[in-house]
FILUM-485414 format. One record per atom (N, C-alpha, C, O): residue in one letter; chain; x, y, z. Coordinates in pm, 1 decimal. Layout:
% FILUM-485414
   residuo   cadena         px         py         pz
         a        A          X          Y          Z
...
***
This chain:
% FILUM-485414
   residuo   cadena         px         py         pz
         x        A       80.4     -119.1        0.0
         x        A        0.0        0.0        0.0
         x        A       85.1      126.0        0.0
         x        A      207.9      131.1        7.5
         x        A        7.6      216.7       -8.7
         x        A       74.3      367.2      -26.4
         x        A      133.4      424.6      144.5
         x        A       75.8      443.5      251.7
         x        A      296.3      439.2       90.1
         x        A      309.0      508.9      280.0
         x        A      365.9      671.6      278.9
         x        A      432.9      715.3      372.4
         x        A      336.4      737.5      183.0
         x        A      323.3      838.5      181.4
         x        A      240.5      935.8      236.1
         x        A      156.1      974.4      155.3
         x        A      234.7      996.2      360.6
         x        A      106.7     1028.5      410.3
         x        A       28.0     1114.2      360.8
         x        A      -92.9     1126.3      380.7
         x        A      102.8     1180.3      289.5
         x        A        6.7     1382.7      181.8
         x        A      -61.6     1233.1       30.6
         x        A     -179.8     1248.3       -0.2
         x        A      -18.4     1164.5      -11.3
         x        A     -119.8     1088.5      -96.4
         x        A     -189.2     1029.7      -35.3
         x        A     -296.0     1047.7      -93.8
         x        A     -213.4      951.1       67.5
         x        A     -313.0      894.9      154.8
         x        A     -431.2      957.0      175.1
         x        A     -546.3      919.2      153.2
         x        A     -357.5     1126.7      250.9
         x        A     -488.5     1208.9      280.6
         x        A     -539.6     1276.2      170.5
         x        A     -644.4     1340.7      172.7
         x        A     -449.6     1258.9       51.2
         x        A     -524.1     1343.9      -52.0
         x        A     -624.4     1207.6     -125.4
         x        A     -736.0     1241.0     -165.3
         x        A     -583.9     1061.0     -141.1
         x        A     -678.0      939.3     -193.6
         x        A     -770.2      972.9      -64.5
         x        A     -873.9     1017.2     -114.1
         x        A     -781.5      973.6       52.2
         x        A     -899.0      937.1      135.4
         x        A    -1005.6     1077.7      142.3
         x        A    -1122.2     1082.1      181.5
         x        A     -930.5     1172.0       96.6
         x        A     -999.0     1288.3       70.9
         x        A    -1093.4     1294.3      -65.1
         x        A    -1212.3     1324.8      -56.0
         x        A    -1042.2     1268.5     -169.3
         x        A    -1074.8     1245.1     -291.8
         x        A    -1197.6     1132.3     -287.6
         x        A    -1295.3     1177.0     -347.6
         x        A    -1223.1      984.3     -228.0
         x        A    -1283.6      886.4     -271.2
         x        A    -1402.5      913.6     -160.8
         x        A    -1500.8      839.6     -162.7
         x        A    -1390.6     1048.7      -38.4
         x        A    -1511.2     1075.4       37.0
         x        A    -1594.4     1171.7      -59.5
         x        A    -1714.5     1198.7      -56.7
         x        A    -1486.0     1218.4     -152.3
         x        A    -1601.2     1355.4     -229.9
         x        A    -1665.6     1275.1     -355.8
         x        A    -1771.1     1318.9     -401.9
         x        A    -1625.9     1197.4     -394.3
         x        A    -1668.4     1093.8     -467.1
         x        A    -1786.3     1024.8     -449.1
         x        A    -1878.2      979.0     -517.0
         x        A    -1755.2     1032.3     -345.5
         x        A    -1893.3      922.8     -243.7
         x        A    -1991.1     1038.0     -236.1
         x        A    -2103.8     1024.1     -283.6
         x        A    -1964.4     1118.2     -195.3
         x        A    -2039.5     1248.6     -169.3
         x        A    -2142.4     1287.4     -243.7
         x        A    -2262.1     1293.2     -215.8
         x        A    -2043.3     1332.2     -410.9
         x        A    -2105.3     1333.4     -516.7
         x        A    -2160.9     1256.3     -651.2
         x        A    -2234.2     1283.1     -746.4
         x        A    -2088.7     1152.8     -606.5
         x        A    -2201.6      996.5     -729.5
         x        A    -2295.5      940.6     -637.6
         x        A    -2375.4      877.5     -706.7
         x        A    -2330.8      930.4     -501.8
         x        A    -2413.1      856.2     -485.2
         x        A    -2578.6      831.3     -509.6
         x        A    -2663.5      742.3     -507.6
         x        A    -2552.9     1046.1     -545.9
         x        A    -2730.4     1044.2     -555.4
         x        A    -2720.8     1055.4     -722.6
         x        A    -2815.4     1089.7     -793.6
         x        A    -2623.3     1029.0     -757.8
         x        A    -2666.4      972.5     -912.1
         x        A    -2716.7      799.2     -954.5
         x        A    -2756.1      735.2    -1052.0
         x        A    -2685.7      780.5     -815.7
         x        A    -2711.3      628.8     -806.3
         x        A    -2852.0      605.8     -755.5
         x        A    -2856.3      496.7     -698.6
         x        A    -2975.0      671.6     -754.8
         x        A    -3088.1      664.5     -723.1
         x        A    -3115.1      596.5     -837.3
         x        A    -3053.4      608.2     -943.2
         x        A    -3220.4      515.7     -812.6
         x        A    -3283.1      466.0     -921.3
         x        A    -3447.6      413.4     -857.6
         x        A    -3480.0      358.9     -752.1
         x        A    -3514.9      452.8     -960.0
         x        A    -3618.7      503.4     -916.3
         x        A    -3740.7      378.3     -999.2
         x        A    -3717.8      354.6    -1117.8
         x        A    -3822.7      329.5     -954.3
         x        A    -3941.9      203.4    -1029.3
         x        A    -4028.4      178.3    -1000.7
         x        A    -4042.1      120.5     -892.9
         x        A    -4145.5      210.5    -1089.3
         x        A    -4261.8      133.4    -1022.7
         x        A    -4308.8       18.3    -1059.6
         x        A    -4277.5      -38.3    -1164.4
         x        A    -4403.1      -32.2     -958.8
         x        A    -4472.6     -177.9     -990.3
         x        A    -4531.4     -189.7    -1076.3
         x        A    -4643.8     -160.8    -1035.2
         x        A    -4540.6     -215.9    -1187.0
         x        A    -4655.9     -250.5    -1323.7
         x        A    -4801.5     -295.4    -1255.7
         x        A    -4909.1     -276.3    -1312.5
         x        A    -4788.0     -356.1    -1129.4
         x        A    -4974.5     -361.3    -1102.5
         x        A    -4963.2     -269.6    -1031.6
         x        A    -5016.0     -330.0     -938.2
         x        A    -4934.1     -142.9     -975.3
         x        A    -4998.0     -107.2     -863.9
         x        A    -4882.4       52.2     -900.5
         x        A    -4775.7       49.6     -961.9
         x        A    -4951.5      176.5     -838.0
         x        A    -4837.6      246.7     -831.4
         x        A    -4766.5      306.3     -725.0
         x        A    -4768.7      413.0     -663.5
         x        A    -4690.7      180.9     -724.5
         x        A    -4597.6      202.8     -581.7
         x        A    -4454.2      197.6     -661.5
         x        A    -4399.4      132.7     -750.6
         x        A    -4430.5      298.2     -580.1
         x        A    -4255.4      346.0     -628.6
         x        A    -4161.4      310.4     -543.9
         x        A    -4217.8      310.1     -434.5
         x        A    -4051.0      280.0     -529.5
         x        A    -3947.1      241.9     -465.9
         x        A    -3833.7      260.4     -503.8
         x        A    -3784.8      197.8     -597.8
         x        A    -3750.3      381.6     -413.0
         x        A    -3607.3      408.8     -455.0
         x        A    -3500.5      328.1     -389.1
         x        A    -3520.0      300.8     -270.7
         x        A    -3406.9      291.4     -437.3
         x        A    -3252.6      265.6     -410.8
         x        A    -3158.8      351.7     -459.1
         x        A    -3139.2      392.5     -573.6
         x        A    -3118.5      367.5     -384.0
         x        A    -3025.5      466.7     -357.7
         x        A    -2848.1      394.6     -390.0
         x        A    -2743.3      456.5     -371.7
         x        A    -2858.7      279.6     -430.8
         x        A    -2724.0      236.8     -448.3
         x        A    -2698.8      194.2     -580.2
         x        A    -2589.0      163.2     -626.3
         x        A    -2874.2      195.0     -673.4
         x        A    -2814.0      155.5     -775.4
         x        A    -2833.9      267.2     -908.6
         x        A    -2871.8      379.1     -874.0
         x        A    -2809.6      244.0    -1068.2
         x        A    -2840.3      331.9    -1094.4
         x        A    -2894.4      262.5    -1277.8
         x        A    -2832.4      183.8    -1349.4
         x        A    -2978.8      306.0    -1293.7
         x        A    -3056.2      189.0    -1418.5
         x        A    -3019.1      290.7    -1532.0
         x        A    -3048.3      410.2    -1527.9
         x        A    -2947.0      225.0    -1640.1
         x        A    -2995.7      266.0    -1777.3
         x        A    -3077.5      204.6    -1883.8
         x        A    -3131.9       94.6    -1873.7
         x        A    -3084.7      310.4    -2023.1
         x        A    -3200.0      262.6    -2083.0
         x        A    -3222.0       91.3    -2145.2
         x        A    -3327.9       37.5    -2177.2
         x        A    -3133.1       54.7    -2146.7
         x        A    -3098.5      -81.6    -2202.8
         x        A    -3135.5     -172.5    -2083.4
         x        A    -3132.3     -294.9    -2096.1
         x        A    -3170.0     -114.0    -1969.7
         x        A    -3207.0     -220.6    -1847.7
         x        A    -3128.1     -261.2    -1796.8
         x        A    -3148.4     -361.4    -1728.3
         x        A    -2994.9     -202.2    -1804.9
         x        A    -2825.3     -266.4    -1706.2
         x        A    -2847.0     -163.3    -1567.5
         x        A    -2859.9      -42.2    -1549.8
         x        A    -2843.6     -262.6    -1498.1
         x        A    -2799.4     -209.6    -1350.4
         x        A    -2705.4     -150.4    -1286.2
         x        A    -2697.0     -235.3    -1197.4
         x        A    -2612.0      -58.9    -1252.3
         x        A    -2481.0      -70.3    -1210.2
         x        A    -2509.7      -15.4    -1074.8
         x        A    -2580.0       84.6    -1060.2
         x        A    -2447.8      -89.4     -961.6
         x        A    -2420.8      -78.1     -798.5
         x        A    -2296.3       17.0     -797.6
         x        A    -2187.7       -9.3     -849.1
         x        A    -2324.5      114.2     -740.9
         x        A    -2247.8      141.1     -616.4
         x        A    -2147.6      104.1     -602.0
         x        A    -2154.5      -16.2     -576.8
         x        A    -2012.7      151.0     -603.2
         x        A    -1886.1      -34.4     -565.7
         x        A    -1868.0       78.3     -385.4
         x        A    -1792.2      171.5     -358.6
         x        A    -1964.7       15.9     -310.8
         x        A    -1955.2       55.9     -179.6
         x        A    -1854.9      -58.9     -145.5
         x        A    -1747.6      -36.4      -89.5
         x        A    -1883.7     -144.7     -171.3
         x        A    -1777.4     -290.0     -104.6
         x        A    -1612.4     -278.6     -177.0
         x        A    -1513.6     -320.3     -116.6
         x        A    -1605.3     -216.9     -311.2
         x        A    -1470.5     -210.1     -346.6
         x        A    -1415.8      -63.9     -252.8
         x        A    -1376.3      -68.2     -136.3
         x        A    -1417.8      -39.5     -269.6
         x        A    -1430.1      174.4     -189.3
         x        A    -1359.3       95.5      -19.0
         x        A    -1244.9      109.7       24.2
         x        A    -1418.4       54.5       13.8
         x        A    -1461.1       -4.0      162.4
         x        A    -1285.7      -88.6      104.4
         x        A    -1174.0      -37.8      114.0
         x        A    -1310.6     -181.8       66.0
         x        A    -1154.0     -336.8       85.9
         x        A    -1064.1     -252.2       32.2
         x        A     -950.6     -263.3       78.5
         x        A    -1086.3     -140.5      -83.0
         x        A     -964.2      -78.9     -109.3
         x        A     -860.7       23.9       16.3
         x        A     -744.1       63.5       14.6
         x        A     -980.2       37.8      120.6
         x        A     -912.4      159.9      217.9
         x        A     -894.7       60.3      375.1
         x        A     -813.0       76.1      465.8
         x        A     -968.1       -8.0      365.8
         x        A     -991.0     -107.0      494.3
         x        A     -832.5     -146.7      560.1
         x        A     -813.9     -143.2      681.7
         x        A     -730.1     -181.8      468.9
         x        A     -605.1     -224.9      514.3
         x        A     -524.4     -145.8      625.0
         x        A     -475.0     -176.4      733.5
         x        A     -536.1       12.0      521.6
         x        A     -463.6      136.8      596.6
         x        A     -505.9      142.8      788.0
         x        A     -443.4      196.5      879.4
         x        A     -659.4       48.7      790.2
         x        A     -730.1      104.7      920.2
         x        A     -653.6       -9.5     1030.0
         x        A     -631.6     -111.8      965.3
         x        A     -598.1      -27.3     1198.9
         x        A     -578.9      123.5     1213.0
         x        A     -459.5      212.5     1141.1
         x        A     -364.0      171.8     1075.0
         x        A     -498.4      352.1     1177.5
         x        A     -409.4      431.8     1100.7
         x        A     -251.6      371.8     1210.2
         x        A     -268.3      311.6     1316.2
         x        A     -161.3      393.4     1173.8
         x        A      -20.9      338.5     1215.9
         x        A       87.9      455.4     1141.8
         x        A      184.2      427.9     1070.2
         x        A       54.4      552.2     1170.6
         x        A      145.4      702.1     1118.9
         x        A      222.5      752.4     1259.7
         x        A      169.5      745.8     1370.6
         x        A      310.9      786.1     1242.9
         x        A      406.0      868.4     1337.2
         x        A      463.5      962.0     1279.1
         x        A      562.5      931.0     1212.9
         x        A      428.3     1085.7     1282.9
         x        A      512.1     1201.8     1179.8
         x        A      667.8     1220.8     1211.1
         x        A      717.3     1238.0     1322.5
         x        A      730.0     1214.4     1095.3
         x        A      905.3     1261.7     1122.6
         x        A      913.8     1401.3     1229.4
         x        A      819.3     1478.9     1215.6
         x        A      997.2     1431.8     1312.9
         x        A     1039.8     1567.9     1389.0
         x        A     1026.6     1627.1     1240.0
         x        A     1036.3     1563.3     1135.2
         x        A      997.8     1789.6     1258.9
         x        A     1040.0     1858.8     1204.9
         x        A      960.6     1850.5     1043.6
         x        A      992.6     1918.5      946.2
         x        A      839.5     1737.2     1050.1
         x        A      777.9     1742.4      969.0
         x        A      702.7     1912.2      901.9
         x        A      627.7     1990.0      960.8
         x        A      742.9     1918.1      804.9
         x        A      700.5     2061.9      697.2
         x        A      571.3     1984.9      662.5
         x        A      585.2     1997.4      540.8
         x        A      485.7     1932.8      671.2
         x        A      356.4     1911.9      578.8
         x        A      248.3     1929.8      715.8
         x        A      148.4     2001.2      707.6
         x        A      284.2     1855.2      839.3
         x        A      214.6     1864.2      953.0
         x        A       38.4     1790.1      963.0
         x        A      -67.5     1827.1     1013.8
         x        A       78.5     1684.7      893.7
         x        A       20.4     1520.1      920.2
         x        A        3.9     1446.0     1028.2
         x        A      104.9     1392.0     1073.3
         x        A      -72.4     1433.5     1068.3
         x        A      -86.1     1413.8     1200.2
         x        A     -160.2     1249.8     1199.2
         x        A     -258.7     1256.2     1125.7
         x        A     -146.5     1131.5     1247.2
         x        A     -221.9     1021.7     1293.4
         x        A     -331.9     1064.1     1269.2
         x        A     -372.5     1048.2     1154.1
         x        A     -427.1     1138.9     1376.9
         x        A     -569.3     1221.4     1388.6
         x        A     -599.0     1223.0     1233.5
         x        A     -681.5     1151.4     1176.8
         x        A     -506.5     1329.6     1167.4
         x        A     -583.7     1363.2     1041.8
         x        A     -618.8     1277.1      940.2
         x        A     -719.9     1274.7      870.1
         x        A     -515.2     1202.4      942.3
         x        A     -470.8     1044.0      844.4
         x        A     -664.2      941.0      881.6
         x        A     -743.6      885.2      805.9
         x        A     -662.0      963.4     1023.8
         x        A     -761.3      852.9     1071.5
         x        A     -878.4      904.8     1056.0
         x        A     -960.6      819.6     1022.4
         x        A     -936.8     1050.1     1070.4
         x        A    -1023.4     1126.7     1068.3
         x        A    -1083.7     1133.6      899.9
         x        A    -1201.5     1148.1      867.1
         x        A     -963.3     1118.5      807.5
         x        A     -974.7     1088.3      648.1
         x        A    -1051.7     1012.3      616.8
         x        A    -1153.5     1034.3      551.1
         x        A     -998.7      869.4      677.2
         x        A    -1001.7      734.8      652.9
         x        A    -1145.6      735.6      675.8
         x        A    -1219.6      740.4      577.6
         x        A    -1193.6      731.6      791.7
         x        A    -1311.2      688.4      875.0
         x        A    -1453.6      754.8      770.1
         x        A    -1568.8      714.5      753.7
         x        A    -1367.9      885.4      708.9
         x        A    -1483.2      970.3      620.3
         x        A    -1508.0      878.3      535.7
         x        A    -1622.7      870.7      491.6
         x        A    -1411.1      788.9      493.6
         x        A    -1483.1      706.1      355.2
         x        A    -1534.8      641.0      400.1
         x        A    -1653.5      642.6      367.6
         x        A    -1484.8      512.1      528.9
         x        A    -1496.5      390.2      526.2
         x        A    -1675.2      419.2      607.3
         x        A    -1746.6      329.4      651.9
         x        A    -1700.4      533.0      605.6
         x        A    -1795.1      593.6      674.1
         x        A    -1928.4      676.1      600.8
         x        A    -2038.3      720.8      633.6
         x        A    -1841.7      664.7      479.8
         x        A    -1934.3      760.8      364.9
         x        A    -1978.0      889.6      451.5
         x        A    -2090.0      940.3      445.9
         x        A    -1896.8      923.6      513.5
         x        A    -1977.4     1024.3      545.9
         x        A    -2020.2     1178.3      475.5
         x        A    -1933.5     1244.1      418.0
         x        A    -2129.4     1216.0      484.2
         x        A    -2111.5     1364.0      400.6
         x        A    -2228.0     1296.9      269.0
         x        A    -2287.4     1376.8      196.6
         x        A    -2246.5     1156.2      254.4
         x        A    -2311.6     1103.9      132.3
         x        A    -2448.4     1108.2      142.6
         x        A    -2458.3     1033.3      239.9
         x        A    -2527.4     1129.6      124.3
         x        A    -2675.3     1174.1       95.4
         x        A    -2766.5     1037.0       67.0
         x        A    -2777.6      977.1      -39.9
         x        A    -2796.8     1021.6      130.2
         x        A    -2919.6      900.8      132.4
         x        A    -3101.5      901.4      187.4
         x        A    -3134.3      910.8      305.7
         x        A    -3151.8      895.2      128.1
         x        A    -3333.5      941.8      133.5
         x        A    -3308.9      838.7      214.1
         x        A    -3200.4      782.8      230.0
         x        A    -3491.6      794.6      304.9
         x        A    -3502.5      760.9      418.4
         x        A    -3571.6      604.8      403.9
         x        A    -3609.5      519.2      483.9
         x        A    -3565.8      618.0      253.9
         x        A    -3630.8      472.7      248.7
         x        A    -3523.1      386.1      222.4
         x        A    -3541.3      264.7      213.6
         x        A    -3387.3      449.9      206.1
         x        A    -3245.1      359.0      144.7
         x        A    -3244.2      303.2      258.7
         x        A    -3263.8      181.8      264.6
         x        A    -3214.9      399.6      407.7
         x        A    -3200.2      352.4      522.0
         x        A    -3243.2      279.3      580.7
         x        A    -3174.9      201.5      647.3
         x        A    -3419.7      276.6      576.4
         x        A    -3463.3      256.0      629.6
         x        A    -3480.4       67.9      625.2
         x        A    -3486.7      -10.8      719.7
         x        A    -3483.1       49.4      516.9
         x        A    -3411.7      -77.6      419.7
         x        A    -3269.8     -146.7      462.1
         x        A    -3223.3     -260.3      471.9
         x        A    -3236.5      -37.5      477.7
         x        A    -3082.1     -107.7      514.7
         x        A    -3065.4     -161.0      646.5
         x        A    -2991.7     -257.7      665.6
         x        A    -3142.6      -92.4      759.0
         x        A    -3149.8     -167.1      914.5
         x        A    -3239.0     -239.3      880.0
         x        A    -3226.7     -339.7      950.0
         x        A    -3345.4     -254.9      797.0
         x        A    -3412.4     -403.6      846.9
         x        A    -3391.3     -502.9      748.1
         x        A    -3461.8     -602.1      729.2
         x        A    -3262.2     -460.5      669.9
         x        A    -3236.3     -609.6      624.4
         x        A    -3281.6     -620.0      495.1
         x        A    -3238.2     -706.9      419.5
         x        A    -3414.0     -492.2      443.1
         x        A    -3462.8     -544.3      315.6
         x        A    -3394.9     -493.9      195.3
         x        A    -3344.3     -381.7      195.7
         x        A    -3391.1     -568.5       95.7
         x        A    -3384.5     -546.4      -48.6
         x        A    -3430.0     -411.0     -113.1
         x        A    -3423.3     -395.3     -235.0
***
C-alpha cells in the first residue's frame, strides 16, 4: 500500500467527495406494473438498455480497509504537519461515507435487512 502520508490524505480525501457526489446519481427510481408504488434505491443506478450498475460501496470499503488502524508517526520537524488524527479522521470519512446523501427509504431498508 501507499506510505506516503500527503497521498493517503489526498486518496482518502478524494474517494469521500466521490462518495459524496455519485451517490445520488445512483438513485434509481421504479414502479410496480400492477400497482403504483414506487421504490427508490439509492445504491443503484438503471440505464436505458435495463443494465444495472451498484455502487462499488464494497470495493471503496476493501480498497481503504487495510490502511485502518491508522499506524502514522510524523518525522520531527515534519514541513507538511500530518498528524495520525488527520490520516484517521480521512479514513473513517470514507470507510464511513460520510457527508453522502441518502433518502429515508435507502435507510430505512438497510437496518431491516430489506432489499
Amino acid at each position: 500500500g501507499e506510505t506516503d502520508p500527503r497521498r493517503l490524505l489526498q486518496l482518502f480525501h478524494l474517494l469521500n467527495q466521490m462518495q459524496q457526489v455519485l451517490l445520488p446519481f445512483f438513485a434509481s427510481t421504479t414502479t410496480n406494473g400492477s400497482s403504483s408504488e414506487t421504490t427508490t434505491n439509492q445504491t443503484m443506478m438503471d440505464f436505458d438498455a435495463g443494465e444495472v450498475v451498484m455502487f462499488p460501496h464494497v470495493d471503496i470499503f476493501d480498497a481503504v480497509a487495510p490502511y485502518y488502524p491508522v499506524q502514522f508517526t510524523p518525522p520531527k520537524n515534519d514541513p507538511h504537519g500530518i498528524t495520525r488524527e488527520l490520516l484517521q479522521e480521512a479514513l473513517m470519512s470514507v470507510l464511513c461515507e460520510q457527508g453522502a446523501v441518502y433518502n429515508s427509504h435507502f435507510l430505512r431498508n438497510t437496518r431491516h435487512g430489506a432489499n
